[in-house]
Backbone as a chain_set.jsonl record, in Angstrom:
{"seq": "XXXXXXXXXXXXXXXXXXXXXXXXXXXXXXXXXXXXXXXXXXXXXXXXXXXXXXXXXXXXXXXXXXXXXXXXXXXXXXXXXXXXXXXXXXXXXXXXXXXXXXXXXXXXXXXXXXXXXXXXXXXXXXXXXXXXXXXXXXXXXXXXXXXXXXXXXXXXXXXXXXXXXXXXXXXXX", "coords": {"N": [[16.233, -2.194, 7.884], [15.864, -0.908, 10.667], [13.161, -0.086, 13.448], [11.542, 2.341, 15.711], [8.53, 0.285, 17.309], [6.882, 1.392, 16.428], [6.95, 3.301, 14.854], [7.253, 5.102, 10.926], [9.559, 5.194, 8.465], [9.147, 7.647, 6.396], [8.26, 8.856, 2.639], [6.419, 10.514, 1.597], [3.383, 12.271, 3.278], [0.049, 12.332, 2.411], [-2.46, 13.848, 2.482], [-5.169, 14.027, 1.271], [-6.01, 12.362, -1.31], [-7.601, 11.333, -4.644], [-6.891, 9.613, -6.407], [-5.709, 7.434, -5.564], [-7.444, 5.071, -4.551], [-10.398, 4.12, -4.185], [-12.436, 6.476, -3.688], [-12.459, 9.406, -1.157], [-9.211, 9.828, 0.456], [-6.371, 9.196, 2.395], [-3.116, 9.06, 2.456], [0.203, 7.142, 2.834], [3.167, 7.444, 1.499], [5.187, 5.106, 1.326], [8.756, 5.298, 2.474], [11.918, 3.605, 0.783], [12.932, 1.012, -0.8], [13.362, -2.676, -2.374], [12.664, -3.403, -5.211], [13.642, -1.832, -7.116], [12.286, -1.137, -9.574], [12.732, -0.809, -13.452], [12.073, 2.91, -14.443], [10.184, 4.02, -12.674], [7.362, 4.674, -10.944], [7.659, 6.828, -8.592], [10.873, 7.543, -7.749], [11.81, 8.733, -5.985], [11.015, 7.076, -3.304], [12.912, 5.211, -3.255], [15.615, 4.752, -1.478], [16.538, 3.471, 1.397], [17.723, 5.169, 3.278], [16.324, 7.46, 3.198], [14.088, 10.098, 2.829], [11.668, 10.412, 5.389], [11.203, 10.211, 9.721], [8.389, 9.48, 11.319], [5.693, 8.999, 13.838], [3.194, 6.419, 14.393], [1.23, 7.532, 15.752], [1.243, 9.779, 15.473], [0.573, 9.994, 12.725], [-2.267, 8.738, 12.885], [-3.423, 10.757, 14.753], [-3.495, 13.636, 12.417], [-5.015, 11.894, 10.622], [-7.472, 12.054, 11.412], [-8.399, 14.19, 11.699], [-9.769, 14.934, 9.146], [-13.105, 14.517, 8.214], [-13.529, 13.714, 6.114], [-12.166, 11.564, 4.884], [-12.385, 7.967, 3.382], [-10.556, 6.19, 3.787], [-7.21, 4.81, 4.4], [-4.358, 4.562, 1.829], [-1.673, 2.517, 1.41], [1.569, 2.992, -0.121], [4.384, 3.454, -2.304], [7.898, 3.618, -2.742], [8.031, 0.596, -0.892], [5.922, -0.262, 0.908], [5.83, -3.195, 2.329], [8.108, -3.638, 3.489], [8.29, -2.313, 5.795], [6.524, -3.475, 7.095], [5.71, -4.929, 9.955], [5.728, -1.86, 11.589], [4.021, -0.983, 10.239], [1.605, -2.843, 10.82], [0.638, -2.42, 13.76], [-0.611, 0.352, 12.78], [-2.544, 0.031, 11.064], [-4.408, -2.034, 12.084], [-5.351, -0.111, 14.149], [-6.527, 1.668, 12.358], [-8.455, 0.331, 10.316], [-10.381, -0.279, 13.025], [-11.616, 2.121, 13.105], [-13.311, 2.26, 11.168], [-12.188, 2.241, 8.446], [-11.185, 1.872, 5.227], [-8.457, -0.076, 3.506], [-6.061, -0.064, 1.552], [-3.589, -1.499, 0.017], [-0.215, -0.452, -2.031], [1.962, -2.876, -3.217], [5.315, -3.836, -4.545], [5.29, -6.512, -4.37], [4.017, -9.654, -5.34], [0.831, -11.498, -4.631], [1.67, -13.908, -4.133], [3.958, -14.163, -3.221], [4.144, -12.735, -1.047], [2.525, -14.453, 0.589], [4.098, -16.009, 1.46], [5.825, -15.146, 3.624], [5.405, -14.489, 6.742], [5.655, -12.121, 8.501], [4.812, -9.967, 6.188], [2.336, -10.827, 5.565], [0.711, -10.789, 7.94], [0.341, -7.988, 7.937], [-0.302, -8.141, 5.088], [-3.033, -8.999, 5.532], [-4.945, -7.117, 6.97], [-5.973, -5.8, 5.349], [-7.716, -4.399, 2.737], [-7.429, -4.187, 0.181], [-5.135, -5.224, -2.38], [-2.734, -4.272, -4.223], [-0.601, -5.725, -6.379], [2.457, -6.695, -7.696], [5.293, -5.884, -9.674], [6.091, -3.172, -11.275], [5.898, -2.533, -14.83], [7.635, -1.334, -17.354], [7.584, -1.668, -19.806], [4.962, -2.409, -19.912], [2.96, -0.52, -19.525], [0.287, 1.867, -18.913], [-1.718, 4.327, -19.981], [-4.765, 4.056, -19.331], [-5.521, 2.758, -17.586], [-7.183, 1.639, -14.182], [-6.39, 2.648, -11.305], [-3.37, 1.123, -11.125], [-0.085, 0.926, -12.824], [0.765, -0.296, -14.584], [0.264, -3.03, -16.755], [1.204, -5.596, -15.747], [0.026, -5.673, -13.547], [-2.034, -6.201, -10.32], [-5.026, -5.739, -9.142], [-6.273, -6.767, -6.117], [-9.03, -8.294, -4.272], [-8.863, -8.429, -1.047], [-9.997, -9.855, 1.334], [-11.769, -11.525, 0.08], [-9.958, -13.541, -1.04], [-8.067, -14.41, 0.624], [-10.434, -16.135, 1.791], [-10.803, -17.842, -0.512], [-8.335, -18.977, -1.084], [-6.818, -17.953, -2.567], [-5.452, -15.712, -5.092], [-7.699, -13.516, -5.513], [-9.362, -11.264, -8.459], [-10.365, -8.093, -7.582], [-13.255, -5.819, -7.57], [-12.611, -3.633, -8.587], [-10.541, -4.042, -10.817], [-11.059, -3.336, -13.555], [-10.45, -3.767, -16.296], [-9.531, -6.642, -18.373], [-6.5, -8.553, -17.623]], "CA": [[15.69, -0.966, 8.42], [15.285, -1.092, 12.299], [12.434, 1.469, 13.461], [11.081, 1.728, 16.529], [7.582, -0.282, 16.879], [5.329, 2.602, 16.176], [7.775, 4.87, 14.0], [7.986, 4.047, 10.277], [10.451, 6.094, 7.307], [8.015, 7.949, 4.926], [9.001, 9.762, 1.694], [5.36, 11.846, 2.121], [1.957, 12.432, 3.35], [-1.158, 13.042, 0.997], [-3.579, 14.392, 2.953], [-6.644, 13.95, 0.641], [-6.093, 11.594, -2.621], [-8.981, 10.913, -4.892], [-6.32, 8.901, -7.525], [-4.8, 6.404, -4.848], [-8.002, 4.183, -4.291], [-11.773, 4.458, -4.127], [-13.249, 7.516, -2.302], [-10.877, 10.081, -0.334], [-8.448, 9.133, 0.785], [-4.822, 9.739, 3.29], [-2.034, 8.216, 1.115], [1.132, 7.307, 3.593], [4.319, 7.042, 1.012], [6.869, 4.795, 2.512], [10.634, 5.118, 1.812], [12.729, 2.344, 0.966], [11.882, 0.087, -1.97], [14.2, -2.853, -2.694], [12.693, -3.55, -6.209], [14.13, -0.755, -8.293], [11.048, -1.042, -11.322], [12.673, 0.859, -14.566], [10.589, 3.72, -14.762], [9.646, 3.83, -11.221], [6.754, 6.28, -10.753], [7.883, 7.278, -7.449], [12.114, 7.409, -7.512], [12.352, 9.315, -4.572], [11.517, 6.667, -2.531], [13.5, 4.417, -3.11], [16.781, 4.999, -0.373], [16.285, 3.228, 2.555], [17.576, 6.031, 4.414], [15.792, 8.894, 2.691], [12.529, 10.137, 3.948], [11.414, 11.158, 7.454], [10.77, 9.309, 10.358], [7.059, 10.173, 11.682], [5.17, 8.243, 14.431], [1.471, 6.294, 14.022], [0.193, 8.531, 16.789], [1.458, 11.488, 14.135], [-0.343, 9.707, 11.658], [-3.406, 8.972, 13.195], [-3.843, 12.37, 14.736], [-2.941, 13.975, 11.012], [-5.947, 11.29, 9.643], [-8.56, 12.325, 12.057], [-8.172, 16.14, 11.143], [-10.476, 15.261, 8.035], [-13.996, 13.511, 8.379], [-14.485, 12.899, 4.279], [-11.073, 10.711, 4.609], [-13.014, 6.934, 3.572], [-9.156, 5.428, 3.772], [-5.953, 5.132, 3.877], [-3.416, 3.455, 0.992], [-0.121, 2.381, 1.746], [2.445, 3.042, -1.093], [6.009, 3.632, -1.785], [8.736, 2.982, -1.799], [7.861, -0.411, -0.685], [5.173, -0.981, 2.2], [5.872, -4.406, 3.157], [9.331, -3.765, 4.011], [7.958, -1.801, 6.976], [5.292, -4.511, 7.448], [5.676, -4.401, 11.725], [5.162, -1.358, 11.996], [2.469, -0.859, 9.719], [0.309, -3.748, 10.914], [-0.623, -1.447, 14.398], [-1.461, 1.383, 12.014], [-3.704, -0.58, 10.368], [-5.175, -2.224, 13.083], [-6.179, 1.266, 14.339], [-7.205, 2.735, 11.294], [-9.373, -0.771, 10.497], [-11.496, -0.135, 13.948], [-12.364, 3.195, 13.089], [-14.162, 2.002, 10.068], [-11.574, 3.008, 7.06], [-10.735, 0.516, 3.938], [-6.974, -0.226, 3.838], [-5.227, -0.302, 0.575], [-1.992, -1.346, -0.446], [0.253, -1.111, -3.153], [3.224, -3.454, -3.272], [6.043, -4.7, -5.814], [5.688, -8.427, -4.635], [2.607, -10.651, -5.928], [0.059, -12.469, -3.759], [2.393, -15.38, -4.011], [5.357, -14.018, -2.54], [3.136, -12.264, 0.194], [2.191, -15.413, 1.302], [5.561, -17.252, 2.523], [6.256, -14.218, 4.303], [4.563, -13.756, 8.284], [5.627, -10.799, 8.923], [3.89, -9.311, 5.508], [1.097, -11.571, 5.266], [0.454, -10.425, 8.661], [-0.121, -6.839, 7.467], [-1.635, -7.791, 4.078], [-4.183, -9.723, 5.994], [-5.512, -6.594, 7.547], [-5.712, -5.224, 4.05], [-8.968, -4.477, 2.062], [-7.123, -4.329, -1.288], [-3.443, -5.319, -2.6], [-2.574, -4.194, -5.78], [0.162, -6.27, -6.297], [3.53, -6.975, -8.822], [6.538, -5.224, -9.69], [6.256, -2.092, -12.457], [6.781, -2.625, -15.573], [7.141, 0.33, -18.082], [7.088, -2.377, -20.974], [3.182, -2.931, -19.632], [2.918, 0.886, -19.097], [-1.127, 1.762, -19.804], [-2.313, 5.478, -18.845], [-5.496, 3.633, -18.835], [-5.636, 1.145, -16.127], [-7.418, 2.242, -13.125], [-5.684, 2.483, -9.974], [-2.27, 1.204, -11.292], [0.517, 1.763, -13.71], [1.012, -1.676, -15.888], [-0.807, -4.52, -17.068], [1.103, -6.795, -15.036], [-0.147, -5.469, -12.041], [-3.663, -7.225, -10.221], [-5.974, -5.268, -8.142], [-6.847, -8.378, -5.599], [-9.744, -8.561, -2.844], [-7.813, -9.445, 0.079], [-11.151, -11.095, 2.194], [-12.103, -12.505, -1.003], [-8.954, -13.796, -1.675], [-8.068, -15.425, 2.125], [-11.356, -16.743, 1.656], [-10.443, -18.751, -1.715], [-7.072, -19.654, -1.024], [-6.101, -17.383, -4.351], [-5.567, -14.34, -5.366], [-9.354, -13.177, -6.565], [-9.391, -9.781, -8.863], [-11.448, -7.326, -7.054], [-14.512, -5.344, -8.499], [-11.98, -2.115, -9.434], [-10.122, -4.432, -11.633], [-12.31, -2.764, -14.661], [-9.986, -4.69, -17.329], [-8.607, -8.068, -18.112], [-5.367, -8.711, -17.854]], "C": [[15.056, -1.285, 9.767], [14.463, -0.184, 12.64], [12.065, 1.064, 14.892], [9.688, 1.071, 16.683], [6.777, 0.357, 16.37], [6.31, 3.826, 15.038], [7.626, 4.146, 12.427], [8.285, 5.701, 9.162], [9.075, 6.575, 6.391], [8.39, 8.902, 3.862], [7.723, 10.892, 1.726], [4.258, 11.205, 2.901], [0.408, 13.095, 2.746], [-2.259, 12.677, 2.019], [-4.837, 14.152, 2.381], [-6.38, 13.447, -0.781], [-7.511, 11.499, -3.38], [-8.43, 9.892, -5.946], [-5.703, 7.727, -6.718], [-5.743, 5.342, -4.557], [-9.198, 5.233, -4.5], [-12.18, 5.695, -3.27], [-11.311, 8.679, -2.15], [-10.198, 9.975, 0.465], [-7.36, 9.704, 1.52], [-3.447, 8.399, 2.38], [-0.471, 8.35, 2.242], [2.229, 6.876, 2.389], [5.605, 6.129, 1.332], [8.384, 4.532, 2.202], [11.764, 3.786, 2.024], [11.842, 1.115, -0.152], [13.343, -0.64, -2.548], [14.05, -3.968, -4.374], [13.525, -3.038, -7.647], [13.556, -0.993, -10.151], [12.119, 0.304, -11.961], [11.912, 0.877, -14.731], [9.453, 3.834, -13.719], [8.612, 5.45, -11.302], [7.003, 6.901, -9.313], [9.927, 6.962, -7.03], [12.558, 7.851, -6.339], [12.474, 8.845, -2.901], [12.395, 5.615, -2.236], [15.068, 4.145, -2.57], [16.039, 4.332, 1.113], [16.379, 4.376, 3.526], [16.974, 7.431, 4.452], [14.644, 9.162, 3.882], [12.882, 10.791, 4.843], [10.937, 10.451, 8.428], [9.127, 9.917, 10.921], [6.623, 8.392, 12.763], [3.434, 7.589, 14.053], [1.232, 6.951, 14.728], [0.215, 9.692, 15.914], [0.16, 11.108, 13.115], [-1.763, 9.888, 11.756], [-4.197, 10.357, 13.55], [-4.227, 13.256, 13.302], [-4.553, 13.282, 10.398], [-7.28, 11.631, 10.289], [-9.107, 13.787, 11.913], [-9.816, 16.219, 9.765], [-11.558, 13.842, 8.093], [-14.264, 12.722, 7.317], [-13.572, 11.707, 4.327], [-12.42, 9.328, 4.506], [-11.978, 6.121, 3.765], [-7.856, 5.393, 3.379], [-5.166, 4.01, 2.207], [-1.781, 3.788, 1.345], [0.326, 1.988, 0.589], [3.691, 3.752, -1.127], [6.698, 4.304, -2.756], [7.831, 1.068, -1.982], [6.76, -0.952, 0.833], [5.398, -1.394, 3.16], [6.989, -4.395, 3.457], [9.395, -2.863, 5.036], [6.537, -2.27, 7.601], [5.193, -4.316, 9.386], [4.783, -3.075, 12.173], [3.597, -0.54, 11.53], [1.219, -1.58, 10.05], [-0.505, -2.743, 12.169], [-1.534, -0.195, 13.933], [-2.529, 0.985, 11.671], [-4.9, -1.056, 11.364], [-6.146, -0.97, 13.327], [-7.233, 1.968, 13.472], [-8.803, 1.664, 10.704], [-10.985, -0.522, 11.599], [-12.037, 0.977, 13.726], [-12.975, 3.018, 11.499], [-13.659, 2.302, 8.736], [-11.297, 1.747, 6.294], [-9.004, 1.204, 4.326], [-6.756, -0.637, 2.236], [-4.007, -0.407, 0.032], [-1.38, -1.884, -1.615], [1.667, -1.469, -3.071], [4.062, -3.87, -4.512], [5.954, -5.909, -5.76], [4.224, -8.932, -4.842], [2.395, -11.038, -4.57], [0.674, -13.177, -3.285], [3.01, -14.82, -2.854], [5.052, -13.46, -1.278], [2.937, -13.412, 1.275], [3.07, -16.456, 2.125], [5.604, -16.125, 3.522], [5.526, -13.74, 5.748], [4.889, -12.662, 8.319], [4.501, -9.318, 7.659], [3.214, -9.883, 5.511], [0.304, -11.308, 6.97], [-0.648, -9.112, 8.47], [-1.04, -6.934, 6.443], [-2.875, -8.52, 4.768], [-4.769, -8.835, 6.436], [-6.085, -5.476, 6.265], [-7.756, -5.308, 3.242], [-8.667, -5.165, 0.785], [-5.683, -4.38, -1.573], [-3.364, -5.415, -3.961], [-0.718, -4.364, -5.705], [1.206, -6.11, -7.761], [4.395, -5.349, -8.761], [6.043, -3.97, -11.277], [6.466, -2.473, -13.527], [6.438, -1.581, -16.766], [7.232, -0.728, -19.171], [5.257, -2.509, -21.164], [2.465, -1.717, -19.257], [1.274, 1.047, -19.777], [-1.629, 3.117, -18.549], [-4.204, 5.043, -18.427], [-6.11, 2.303, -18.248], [-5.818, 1.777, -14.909], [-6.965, 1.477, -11.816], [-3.982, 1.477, -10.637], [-1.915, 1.363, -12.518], [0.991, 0.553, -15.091], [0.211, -2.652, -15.806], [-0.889, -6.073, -16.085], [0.112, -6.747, -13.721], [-1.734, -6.04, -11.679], [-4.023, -6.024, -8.997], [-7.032, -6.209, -7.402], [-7.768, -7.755, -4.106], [-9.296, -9.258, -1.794], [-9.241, -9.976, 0.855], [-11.476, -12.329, 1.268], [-11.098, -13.66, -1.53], [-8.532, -15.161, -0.617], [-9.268, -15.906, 2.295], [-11.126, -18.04, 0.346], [-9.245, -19.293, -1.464], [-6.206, -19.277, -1.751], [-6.269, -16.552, -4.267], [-6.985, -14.387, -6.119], [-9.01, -11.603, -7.101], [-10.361, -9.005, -8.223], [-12.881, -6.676, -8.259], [-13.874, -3.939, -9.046], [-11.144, -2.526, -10.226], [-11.193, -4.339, -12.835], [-11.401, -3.545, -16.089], [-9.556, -5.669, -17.322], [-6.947, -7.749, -18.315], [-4.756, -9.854, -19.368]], "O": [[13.957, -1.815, 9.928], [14.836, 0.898, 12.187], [12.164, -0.083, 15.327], [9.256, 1.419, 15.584], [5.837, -0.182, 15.787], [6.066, 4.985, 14.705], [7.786, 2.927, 12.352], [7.649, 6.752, 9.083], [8.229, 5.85, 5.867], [8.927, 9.917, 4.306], [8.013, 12.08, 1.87], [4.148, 10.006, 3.153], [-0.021, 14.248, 2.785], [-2.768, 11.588, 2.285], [-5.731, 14.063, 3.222], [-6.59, 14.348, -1.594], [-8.53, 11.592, -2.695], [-9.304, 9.216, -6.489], [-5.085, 6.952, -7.447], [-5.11, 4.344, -4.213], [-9.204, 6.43, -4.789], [-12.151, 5.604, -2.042], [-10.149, 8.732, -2.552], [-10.732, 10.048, 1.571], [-7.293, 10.919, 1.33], [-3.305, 7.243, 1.981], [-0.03, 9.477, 2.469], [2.173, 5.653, 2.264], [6.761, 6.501, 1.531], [8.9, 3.527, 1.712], [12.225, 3.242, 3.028], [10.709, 0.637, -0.212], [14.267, 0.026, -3.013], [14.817, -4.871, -4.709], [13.854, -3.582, -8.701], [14.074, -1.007, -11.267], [12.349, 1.453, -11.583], [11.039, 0.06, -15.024], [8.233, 3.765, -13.865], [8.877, 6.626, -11.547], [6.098, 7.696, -9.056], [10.219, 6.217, -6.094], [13.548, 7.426, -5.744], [13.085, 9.281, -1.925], [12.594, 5.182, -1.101], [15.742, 3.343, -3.216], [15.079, 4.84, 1.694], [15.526, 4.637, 4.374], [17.048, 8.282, 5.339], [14.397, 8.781, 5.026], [13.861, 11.477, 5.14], [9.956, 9.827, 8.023], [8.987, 11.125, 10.731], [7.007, 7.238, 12.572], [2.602, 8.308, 13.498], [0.362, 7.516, 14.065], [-0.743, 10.438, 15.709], [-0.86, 11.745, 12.854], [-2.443, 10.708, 11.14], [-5.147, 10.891, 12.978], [-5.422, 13.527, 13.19], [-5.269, 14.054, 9.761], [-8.263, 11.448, 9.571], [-10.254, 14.205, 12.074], [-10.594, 17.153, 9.573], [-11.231, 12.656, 8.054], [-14.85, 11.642, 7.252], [-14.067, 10.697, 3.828], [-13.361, 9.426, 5.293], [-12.4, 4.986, 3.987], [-7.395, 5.809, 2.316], [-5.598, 2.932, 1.797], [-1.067, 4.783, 1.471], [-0.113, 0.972, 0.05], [4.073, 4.509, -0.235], [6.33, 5.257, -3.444], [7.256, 0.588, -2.959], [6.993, -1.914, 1.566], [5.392, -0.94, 4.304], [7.219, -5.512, 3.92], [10.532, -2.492, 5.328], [5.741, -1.667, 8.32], [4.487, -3.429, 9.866], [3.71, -3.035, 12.777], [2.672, 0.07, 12.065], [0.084, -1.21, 9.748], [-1.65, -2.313, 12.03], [-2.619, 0.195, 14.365], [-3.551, 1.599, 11.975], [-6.034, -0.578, 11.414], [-7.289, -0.809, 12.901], [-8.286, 2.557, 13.713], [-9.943, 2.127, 10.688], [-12.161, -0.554, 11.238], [-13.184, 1.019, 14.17], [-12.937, 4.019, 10.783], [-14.466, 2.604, 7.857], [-11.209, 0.659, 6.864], [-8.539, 2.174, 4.924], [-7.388, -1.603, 1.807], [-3.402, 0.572, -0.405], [-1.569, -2.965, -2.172], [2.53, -0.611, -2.888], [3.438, -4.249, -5.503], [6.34, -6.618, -6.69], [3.329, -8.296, -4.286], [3.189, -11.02, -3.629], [0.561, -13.379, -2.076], [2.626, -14.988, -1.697], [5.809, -13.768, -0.358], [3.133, -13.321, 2.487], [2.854, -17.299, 2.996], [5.229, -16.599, 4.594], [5.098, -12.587, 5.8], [3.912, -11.975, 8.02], [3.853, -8.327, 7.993], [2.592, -8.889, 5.138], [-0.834, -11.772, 7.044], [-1.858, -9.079, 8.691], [-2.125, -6.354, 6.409], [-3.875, -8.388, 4.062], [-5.854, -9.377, 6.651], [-6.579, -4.383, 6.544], [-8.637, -6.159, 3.36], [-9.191, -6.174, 0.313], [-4.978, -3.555, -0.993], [-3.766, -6.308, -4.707], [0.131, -3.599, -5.246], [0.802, -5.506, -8.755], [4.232, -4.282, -8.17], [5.643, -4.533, -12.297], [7.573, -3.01, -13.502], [5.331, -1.128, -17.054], [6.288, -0.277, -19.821], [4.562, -2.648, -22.171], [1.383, -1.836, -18.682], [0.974, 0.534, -20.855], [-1.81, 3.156, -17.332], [-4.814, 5.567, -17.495], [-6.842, 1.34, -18.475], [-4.894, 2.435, -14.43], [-7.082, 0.316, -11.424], [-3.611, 1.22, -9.492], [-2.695, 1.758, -13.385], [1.428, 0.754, -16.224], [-0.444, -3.028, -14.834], [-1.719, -6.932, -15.783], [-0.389, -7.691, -13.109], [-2.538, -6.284, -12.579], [-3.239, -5.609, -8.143], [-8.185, -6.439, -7.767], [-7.337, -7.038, -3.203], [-9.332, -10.48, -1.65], [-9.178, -11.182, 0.613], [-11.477, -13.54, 1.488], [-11.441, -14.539, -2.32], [-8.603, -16.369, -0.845], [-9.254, -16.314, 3.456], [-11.418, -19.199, 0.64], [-9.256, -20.484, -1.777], [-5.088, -19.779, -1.861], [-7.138, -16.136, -3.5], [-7.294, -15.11, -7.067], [-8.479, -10.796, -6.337], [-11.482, -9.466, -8.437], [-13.239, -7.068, -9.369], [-14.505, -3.217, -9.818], [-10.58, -1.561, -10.74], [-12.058, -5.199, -13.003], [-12.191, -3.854, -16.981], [-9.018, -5.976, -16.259], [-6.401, -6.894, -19.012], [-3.553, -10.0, -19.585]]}, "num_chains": 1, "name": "protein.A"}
């Protein structure tokens, strides 16, 4: 998926979340997911070429509209497979004082060979990480959708050298 530096594919825009992370929130969807989790809670984005193209200047404009916003979360689809152009979003959205949350199909680990995503998750508050699994399916698990999945402190984390569980990881795994 080629975009231009500032453009990236999105299946929506959620204007005001209160279920996508802590506080309220702007929720960017991004299209194109080359996991394919059975039992995907989001099927629609998963077409690379689906979606809509939209610019960060769209975005930003769009996120400034609403003062309660405390941050965005990036979810999909797949994120990190529009890692580039998400890192200036972030950047931006970072200086104006917002938490950054993202949820990906690939673990900490696999995050970490990768510059171009480890780029992006580095600018990251929170990475709720792993692949779906409807075997691990739990309507109560806050902020994601299976057991496997980790809700990790990214400072805390690039500080340790390890994935650390954050403080909204409210159960054990």
């Amino acid at each position: 998926m080629s975009l231009q530096p500032n453009t990236l594919r999105v299946s929506a825009l959620k204007h005001d979340s209160s279920v996508d992370g802590p506080g309220l929130r702007y929720v960017i969807f991004l299209q194109g997911c080359p996991h394919r989790c059975p039992g995907c809670h989001n099927p629609g984005t998963l077409d690379v070429d689906g979606g809509f193209l939209v610019s960060s200047e769209e975005i930003l404009c769009d996120l400034s509209r609403n003062p309660l916003i405390s941050g965005i979360t990036l979810s999909g689809g797949e994120p990190l497979e529009q890692a580039e152009p998400l890192t200036g979003l972030v950047k931006t959205v970072k200086s104006k004082g917002l938490s950054v949350w993202l949820y990906s199909g690939y673990t900490w680990e696999e995050i970490m060979v990768s510059d171009s995503k480890w780029a992006l998750l580095s600018l990251c508050d929170v990475l709720v990480d792993g692949r779906f699994d409807k075997t691990r399916k739990s309507p109560h698990l806050p902020f994601r959708g299976s057991e496997n999945q980790r809700i990790i402190d990214v400072p805390a984390s690039i500080s340790a050298g390890r994935a650390v569980p954050s403080s909204y990881q409210l159960t054990d795994n």
